[in-house]
N, C-alpha and C positions, 0 to 999 in steps of 0.2 A: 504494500500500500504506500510504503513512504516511497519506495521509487518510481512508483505512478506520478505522486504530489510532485517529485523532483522534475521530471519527463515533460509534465505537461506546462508548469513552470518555465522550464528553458524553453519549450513548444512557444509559450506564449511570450516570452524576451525577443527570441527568436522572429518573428512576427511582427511584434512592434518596431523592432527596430529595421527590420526588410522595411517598412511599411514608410516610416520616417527618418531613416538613415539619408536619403537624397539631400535634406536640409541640412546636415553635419557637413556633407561633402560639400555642396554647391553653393555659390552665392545666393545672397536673395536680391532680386533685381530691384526690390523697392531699397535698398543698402549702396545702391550705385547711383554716384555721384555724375547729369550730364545737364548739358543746357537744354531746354526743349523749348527750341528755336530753333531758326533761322542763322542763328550770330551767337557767340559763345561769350561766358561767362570769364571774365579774367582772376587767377587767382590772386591771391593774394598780394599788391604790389606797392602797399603803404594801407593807410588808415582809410582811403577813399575807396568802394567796392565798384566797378566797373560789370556791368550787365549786360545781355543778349550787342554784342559789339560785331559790327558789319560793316563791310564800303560796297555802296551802290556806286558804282562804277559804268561809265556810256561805254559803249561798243568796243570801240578798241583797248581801252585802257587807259588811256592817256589821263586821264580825270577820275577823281572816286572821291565821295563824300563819305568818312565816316560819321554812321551815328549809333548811339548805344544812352544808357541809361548808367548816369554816377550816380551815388548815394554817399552820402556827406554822414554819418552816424553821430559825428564829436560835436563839441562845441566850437570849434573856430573852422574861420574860413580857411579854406584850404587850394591848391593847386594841382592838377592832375595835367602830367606832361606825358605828351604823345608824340613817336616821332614813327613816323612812315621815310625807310631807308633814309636819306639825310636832311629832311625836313620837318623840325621839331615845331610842334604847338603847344601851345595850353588853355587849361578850360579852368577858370575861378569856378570854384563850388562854393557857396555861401553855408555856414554852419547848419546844422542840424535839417539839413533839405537836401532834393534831387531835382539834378540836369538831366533833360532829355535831349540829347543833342538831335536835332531834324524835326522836335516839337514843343520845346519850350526855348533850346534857342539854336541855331543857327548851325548845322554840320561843319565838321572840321573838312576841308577840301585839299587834297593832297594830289599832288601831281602822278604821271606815271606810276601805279599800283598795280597793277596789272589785269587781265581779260577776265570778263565774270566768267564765273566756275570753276577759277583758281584760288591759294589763299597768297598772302599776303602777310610776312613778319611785321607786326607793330608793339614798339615798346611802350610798357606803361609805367608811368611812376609817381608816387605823391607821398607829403610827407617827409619824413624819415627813410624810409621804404628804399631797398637797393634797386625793383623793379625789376619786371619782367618784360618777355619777348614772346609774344603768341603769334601762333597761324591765326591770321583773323581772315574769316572767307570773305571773297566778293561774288555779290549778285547784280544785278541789270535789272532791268525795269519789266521783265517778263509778267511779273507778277503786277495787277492791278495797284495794291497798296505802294509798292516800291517806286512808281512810276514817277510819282513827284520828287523823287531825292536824287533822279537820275542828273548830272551833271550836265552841264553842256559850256562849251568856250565862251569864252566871254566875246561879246560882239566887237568884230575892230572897226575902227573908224578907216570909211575910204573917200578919196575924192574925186570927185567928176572935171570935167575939166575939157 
């Protein structure tokens, strides 16, 4: 009788753990860290957190607006610098609020980035912070919403004559 009780015991160890073992071994996908967007998320690269970050870019490349979503958490105003291969920017972030670059203010505009559907190295840095270097992708105006951030040259002046 008692190695019945033993038997049917491991029987049932045995069982549970067939049953629920997958979760030991395998991640859980709600435990994975990604952006669910469009445009990625920048890690870590001072006190300012940099959001869904994208360059809508015209046809060739030649032109690309980035824009993304900073969030300021601190009390003071702060600076977040951007540089697309060797032309650096910066965006004031006002304390304790968020910039939406392409809807509260203005896309940063950076020259030759290159053709949408590629990404693009841009650095980020604010604060303290040593900064970071992300692929940040570029899309085109395919998309309905994206169409107004698409770039275009600036008009030259010509003369008649």
């Amino acid at each position: 009788m008692k190695s019945r009780l033993i038997a049917s015991l491991a029987l049932g160890a045995a069982v549970v753990l067939g049953t629920t073992g997958c979760n030991m071994l395998a991640p859980q996908a709600t435990t994975i860290q990604y952006s669910a967007s469009d445009g990625v998320n920048i890690p870590e690269s001072g006190p300012l957190k940099v959001r869904n970050a994208m360059i809508i870019a015209n046809e060739d490349g030649s032109l690309g607006n980035l824009i993304a979503g900073i969030v300021n958490g601190t009390d003071e105003d702060l600076v977040l610098n951007v540089t697309v291969g060797d032309q650096p920017q910066r965006v004031d972030v006002p304390a304790n609020s968020t910039v939406s670059l392409g809807v509260t203010q203005a896309p940063l505009l950076f020259d030759d980035t290159g053709k949408p559907g590629s990404d693009v190295d841009v650095s980020f840095q604010s604060g303290e912070g040593e900064g970071v270097r992300v692929a940040v992708p570029i899309l085109d105006g395919t998309l309905p919403y994206y169409t107004e951030f698409v770039p275009t040259p600036a008009a030259t002046a010509t003369t008649t004559g």
